[in-house]
C-alpha positions as CSV (number, residue, x, y, z in Angstrom):
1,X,0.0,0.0,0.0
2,X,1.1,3.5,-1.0
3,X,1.9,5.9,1.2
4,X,-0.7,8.6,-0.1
5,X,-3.6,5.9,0.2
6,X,-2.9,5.3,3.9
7,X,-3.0,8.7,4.7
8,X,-6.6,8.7,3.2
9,X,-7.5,5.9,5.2
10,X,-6.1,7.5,8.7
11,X,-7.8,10.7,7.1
12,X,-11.1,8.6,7.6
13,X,-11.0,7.3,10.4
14,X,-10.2,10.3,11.8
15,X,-13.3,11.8,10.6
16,X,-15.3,8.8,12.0
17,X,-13.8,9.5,15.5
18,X,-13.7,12.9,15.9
19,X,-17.2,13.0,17.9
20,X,-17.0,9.1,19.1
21,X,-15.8,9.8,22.2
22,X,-16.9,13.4,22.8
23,X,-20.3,12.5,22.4
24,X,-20.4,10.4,25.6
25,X,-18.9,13.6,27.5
26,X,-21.3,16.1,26.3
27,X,-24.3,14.2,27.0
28,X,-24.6,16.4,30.1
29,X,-24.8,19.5,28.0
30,X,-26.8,18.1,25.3
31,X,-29.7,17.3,28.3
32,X,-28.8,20.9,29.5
33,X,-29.5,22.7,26.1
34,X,-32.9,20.8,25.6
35,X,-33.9,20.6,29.2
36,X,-33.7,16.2,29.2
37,X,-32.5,13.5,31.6
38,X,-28.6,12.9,31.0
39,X,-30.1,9.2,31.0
40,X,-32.4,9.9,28.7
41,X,-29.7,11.8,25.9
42,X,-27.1,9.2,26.9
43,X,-29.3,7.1,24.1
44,X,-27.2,9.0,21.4
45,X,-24.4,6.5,22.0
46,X,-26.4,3.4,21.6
47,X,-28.4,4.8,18.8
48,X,-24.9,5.4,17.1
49,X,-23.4,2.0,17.9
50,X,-25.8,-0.5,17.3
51,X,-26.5,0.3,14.0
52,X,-23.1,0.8,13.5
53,X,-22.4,-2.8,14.8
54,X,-25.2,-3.8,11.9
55,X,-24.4,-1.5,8.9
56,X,-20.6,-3.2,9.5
57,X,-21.6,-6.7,8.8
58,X,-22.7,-5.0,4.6
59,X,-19.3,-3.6,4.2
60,X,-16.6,-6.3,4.2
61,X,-19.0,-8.5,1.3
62,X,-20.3,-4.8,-0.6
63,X,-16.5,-4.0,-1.1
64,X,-15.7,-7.3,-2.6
65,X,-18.7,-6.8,-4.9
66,X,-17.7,-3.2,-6.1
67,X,-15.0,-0.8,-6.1
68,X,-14.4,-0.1,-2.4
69,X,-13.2,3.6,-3.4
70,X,-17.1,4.2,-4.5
71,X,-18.7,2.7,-1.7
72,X,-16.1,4.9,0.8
73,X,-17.1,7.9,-1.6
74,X,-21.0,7.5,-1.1
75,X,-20.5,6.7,2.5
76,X,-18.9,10.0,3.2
77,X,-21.1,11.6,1.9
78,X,-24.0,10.2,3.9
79,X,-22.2,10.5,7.0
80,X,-21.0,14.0,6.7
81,X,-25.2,14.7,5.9
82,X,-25.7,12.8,9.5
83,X,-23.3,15.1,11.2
84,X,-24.8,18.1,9.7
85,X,-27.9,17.1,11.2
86,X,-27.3,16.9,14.7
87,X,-25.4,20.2,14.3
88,X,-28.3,22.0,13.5
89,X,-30.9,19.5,15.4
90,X,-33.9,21.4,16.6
91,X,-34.7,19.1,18.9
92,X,-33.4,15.2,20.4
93,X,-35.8,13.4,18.1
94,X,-33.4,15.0,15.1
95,X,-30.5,14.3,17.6
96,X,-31.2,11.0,16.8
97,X,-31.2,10.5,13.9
98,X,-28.2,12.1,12.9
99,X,-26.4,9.6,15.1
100,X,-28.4,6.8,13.7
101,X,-27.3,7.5,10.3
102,X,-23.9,8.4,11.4
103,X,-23.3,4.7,12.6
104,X,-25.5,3.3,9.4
105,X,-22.9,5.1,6.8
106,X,-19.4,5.1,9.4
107,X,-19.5,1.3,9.8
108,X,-17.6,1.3,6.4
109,X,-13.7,2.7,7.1
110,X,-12.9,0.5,9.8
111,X,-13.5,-2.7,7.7
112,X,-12.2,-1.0,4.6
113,X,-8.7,-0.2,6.4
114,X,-8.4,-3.4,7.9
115,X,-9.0,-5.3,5.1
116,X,-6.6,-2.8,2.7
117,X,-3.8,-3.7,5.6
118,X,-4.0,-7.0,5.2
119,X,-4.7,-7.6,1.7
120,X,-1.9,-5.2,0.8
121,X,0.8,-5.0,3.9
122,X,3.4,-7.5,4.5
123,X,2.8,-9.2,7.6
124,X,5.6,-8.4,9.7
125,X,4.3,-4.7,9.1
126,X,0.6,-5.1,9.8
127,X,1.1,-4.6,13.5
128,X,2.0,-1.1,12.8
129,X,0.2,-0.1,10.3
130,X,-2.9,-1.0,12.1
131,X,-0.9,0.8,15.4
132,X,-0.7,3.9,12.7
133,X,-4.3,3.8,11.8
134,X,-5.7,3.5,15.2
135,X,-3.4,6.3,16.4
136,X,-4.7,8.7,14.0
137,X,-8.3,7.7,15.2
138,X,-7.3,8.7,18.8
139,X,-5.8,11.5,17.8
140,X,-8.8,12.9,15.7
141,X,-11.1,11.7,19.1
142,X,-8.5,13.5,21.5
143,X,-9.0,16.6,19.4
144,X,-12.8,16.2,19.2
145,X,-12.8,15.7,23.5
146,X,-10.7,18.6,24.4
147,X,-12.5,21.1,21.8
148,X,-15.9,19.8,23.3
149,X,-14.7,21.2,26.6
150,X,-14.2,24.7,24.7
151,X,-16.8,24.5,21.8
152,X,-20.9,24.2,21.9
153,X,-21.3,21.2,21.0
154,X,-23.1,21.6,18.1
155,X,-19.9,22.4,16.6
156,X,-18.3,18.8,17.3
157,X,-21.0,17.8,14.5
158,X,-20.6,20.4,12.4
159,X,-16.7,20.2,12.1
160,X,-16.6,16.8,10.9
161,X,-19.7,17.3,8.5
162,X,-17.2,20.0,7.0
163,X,-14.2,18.4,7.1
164,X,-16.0,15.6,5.3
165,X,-16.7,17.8,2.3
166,X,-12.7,18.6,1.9
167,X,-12.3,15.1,2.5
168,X,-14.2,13.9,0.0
169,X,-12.2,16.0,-2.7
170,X,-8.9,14.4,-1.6
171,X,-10.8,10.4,-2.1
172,X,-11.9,11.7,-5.3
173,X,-8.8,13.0,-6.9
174,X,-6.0,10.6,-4.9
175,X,-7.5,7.5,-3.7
176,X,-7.3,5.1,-6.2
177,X,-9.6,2.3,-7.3
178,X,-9.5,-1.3,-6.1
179,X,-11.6,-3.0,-8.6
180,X,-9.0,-6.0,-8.7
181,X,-10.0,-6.6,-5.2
182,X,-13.8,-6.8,-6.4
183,X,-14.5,-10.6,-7.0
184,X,-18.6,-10.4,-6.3
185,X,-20.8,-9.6,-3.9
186,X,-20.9,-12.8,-1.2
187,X,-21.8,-13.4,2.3
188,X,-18.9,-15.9,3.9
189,X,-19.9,-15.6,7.3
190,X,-20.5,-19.0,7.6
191,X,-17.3,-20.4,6.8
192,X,-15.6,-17.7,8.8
193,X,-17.6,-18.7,11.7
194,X,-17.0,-22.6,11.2
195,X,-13.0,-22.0,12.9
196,X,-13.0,-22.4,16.3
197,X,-10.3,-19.8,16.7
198,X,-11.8,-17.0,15.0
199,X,-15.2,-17.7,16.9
200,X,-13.4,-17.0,20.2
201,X,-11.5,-14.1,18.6
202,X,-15.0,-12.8,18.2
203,X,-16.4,-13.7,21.4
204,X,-13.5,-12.5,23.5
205,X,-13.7,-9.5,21.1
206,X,-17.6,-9.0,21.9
207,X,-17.1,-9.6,25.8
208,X,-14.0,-7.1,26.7
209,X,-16.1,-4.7,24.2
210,X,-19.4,-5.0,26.3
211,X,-17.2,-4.2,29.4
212,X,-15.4,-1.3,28.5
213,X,-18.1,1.2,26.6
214,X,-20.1,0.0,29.9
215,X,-18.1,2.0,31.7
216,X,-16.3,4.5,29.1
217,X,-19.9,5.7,28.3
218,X,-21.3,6.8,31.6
219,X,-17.9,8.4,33.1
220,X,-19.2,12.0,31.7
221,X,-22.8,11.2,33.5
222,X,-20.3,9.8,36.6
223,X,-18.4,12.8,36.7
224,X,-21.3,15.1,36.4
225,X,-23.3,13.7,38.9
226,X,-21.4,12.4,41.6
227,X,-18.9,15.2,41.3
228,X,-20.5,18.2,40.2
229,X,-17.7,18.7,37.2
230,X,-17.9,21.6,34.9
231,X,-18.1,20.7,31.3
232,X,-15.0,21.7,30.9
233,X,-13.7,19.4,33.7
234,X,-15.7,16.4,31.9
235,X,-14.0,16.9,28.6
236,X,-10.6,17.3,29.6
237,X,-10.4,14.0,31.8
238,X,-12.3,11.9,29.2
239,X,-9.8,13.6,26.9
240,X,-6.9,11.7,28.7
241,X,-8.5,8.3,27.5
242,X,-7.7,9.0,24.0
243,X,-4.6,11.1,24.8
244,X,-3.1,7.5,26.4
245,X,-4.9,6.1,23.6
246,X,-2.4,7.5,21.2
247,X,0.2,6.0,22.5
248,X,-0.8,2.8,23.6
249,X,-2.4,1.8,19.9
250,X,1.3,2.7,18.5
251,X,3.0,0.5,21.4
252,X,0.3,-2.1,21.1
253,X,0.7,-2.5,17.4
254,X,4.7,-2.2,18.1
255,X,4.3,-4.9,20.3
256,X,2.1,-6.9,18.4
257,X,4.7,-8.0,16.2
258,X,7.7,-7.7,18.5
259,X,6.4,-9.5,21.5
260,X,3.6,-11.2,20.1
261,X,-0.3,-10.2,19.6
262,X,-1.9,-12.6,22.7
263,X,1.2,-11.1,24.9
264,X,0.3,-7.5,24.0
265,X,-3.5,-8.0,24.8
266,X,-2.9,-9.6,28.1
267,X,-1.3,-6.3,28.8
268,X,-3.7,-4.2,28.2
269,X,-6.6,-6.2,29.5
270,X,-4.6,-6.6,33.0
271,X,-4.1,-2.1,32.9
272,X,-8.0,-2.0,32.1
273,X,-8.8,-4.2,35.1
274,X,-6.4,-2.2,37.5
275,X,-8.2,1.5,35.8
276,X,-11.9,0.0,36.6
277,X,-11.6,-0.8,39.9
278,X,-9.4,2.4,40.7
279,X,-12.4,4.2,39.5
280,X,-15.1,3.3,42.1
281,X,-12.7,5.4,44.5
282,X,-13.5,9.1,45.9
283,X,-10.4,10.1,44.4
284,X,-9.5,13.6,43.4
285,X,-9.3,15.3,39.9
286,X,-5.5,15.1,39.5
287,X,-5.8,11.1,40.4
288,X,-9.2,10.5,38.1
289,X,-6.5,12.0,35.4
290,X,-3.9,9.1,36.0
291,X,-6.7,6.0,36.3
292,X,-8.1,7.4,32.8
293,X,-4.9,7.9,30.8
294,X,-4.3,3.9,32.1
295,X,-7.8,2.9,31.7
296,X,-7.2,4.5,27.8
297,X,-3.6,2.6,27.7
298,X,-5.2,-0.5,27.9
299,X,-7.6,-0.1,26.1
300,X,-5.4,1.3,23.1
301,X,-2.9,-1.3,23.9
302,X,-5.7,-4.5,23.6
303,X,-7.1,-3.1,20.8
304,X,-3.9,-3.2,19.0
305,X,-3.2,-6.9,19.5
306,X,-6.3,-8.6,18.8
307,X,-6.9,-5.9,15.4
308,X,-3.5,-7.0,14.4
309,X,-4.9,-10.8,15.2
310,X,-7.4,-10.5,12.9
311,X,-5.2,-9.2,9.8
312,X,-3.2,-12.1,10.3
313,X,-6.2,-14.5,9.2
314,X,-6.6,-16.8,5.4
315,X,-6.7,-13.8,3.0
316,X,-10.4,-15.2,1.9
317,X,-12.1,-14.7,5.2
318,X,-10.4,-11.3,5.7
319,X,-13.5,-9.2,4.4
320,X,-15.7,-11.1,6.8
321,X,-13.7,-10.9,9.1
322,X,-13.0,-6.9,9.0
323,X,-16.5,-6.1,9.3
324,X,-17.3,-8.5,12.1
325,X,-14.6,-7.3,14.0
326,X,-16.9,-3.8,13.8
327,X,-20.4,-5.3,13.5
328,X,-19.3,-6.8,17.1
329,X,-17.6,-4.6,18.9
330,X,-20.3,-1.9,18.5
331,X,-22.8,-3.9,19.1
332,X,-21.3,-5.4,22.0
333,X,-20.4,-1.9,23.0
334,X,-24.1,-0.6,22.8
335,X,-25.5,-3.5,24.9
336,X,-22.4,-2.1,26.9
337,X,-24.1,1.1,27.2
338,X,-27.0,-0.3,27.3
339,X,-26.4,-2.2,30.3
340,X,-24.3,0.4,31.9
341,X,-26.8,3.1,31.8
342,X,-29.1,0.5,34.0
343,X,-26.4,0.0,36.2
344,X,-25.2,3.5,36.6
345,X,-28.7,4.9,37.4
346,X,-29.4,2.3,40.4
347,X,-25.4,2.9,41.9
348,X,-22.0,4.2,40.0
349,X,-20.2,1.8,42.5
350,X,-22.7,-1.2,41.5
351,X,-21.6,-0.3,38.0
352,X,-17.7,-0.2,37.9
353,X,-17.3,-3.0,40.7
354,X,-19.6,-5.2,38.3
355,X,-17.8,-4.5,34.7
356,X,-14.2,-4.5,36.7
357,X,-15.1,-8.0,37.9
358,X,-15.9,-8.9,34.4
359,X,-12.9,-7.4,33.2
360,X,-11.0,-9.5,35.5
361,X,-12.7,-12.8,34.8
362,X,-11.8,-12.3,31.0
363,X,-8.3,-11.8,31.8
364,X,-8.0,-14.8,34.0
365,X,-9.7,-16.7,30.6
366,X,-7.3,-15.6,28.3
367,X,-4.3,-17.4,30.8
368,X,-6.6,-20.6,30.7
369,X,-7.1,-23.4,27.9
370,X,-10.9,-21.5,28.0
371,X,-10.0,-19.1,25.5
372,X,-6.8,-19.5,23.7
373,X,-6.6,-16.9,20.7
374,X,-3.9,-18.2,19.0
C-alpha cells in the first residue's frame, strides 16, 4: 500500500472519530440545552453503535462486490449529511437521527482499512500499520474531546460534517480504485464462523467490548453527577483516554509484532482491570486523570493486538472478518451502554465493581485453555 492511500485511510478514520468519544462527555450539555434526563440523551451512544455494529456486517462482502473507493465515496457523503444534522438539530428526536445514520454510513472505514492492511501490507508490518491507523483515530477523538470542553457542542457535528466535504475531494482525486480486489458480492460468514479460533477471537472481542463502553460511556454522567464537574472538567479528563490512547495503539501494534499479539492483549486487558476498579474510589481530579490515561492505555494497547490478530487471518475470510470485527464490537459496545446506563442509574459503585469483575474474569480466561486466541 502506497503511502498517499494510507493517509486517506487515517484521514477517515479520523473523521469517523472525531465525535466518538466526545459524544459520551457532552451528554450532560446536550440534556442541558434541551432541558432532558442525562439518562435519557445518553441514548445518542447506543443509537450510534448499534446500528453501527449492523451496517458493519454490509461492508466487508459490498467491497468485494464493487470498487471499495465508490462505496467509501458515497459513505462519506452520507455521514458527513448525518453530522450536519445533529449540528443543527432542533430538537433530540433529530438528535437522533443524525447519530443513527452516522453509525449506518461510518461502519464502512474500519472494515475498509483493515481489510486494505491485510490484503496489501506485508505481515511483519501489519502490526504497525494498524498501530498507525488506530493512532490517528485517537488523535482525531482526543482533538474532538478537548474542543468539546471549549466549543458548543453543536460544533463537534458540524466540524466533521465540513471536514467531510474537503475530504471527500482528496478520495476523489487521490484515492485510487480497487476493482482488482472486487470478485462479487458474497456473504462468507458462515465459513468464517466454522473456525474455532476465529469464533473465540470474536467472542473474546464482543465480551472485553461490552465491558469497556459499559463504563467508558457513563464516566461524563459519573463525573457530572457524583462530582459536580464543569463541562469543561468532563471533557478534559475523558480527553486523557484518548490522549493515552495514542500511544498505547502505537506500542500495542509495536508490540504486536515484537512480542507477540496474545502477549500484547494480556497487557492491556490486565491495565484496564487495575483502571476500573481504581475508578469506584472518591479520588481527586488530578488522580481521576492518572486511572483514565491507564484505563485509555489498555484499552489502546488490547485493541492493538487482537486488530493485528485478525489481519493475520486466510486472506479469503479477511472481508468477513474486518466487518465482524466492527459489526461486534459496536454492538457489544451498545449493549455495553445499554447495560451500563441501567447499572449507573441504580449505583456508580454497583456499576464499575460489576464490569471490573468482568474485566478481571476475562483476563483470568485468556491465561486458561478456556479461551486460547492463538
Amino acid at each position: 500500500m502506497n503511502t498517499l492511500t494510507f493517509v486517506i485511510l487515517c484521514l477517515e478514520g479520523a473523521l469517523l472519530s472525531f465525535n466518538v468519544a466526545a459524544s459520551a462527555a457532552l451528554v450532560p450539555s446536550i440534556a442541558r440545552d434541551f432541558a432532558l434526563s442525562q439518562f435519557l440523551v445518553g441514548k445518542i451512544v447506543w443509537i450510534y453503535m448499534l446500528p453501527y455494529g449492523v451496517a458493519a456486517l454490509l461492508y466487508g462482502p459490498l467491497v468485494r462486490a464493487f470498487d471499495a473507493k465508490k462505496v467509501e465515496l458515497v459513505c462519506i457523503v452520507c455521514f458527513s449529511l448525518a453530522n450536519l444534522l445533529v449540528g443543527i438539530s432542533p430538537n433530540i428526536t433529530a438528535v437522533f437521527i443524525g447519530r443513527f445514520f452516522m453509525g449506518v454510513f461510518g461502519a464502512s472505514v474500519t472494515p475498509l482499512a483493515l481489510i486494505l492492511i491485510a490484503r496489501h501490507t506485508q505481515n511483519q508490518n501489519r502490526g504497525k500499520a494498524v498501530g498507525a491507523f488506530f493512532s490517528a483515530t485517537f488523535i482525531s477523538s482526543l482533538a474532538g474531546l478537548f474542543l468539546s470542553g471549549m466549543l458548543p457542542w453543536r460544533l463537534i457535528f458540524l466540524i466533521p460534517a465540513v471536514f467531510g466535504c474537503i475530504l471527500l475531494a482528496g478520495m476523489y482525486f487521490w484515492l485510487p480504485s480497487f476493482k482488482e480486489d472486487a470478485t462479487g458480492f458474497t456473504f462468507c460468514y458462515g465459513a468464517v464462523l466454522k473456525d474455532k479460533k476465529i469464533v473465540l477471537i470474536f467472542t473474546y472481542i464482543f465480551t472485553v467490548s461490552l465491558f469497556f463502553h459499559g463504563i467508558q460511556q457513563w464516566l461524563g454522567v459519573y463525573f457530572s453527577k457524583s462530582f459536580g464537574f464543569t463541562q469543561f472538567a468532563i471533557s478534559m479528563l475523558v480527553t486523557l483516554t484518548s490522549l493515552s490512547g495514542i500511544f498505547g495503539e502505537a506500542v500495542g501494534g509495536l508490540s504486536a509484532d515484537t512480542v507477540g499479539r496474545m502477549k500484547t492483549l494480556r497487557f492491556g486487558l490486565l491495565l484496564m482491570v487495575i483502571a476500573a476498579f481504581l475508578l469506584m474510589l472518591r479520588a481527586p481530579v488530578f488522580a481521576f486523570a492518572i486511572i483514565l490515561m491507564l484505563w485509555g492505555l489498555g484499552w489502546a494497547v488490547n485493541h492493538a493486538g487482537v486488530s493485528t490478530m485478525l489481519t493475520d487471518l486466510p486472506g479469503e475470510l479477511i472481508n468477513e472478518a474486518a466487518s465482524l470485527n466492527s459489526s461486534v464490537r459496536f454492538i457489544s459496545g451498545g449493549l455495553g451502554a445499554v447495560l451500563g446506563g441501567f447499572l449507573m442509574q441504580k449505583s456508580f459503585f454497583l456499576g464499575f465493581g460489576a464490569f471490573g469483575v468482568g474485566l478481571a474474569c476475562l483476563l483470568l480466561l485468556t491465561h486458561s485453555t478456556a479461551l486460547r486466541l492463538e
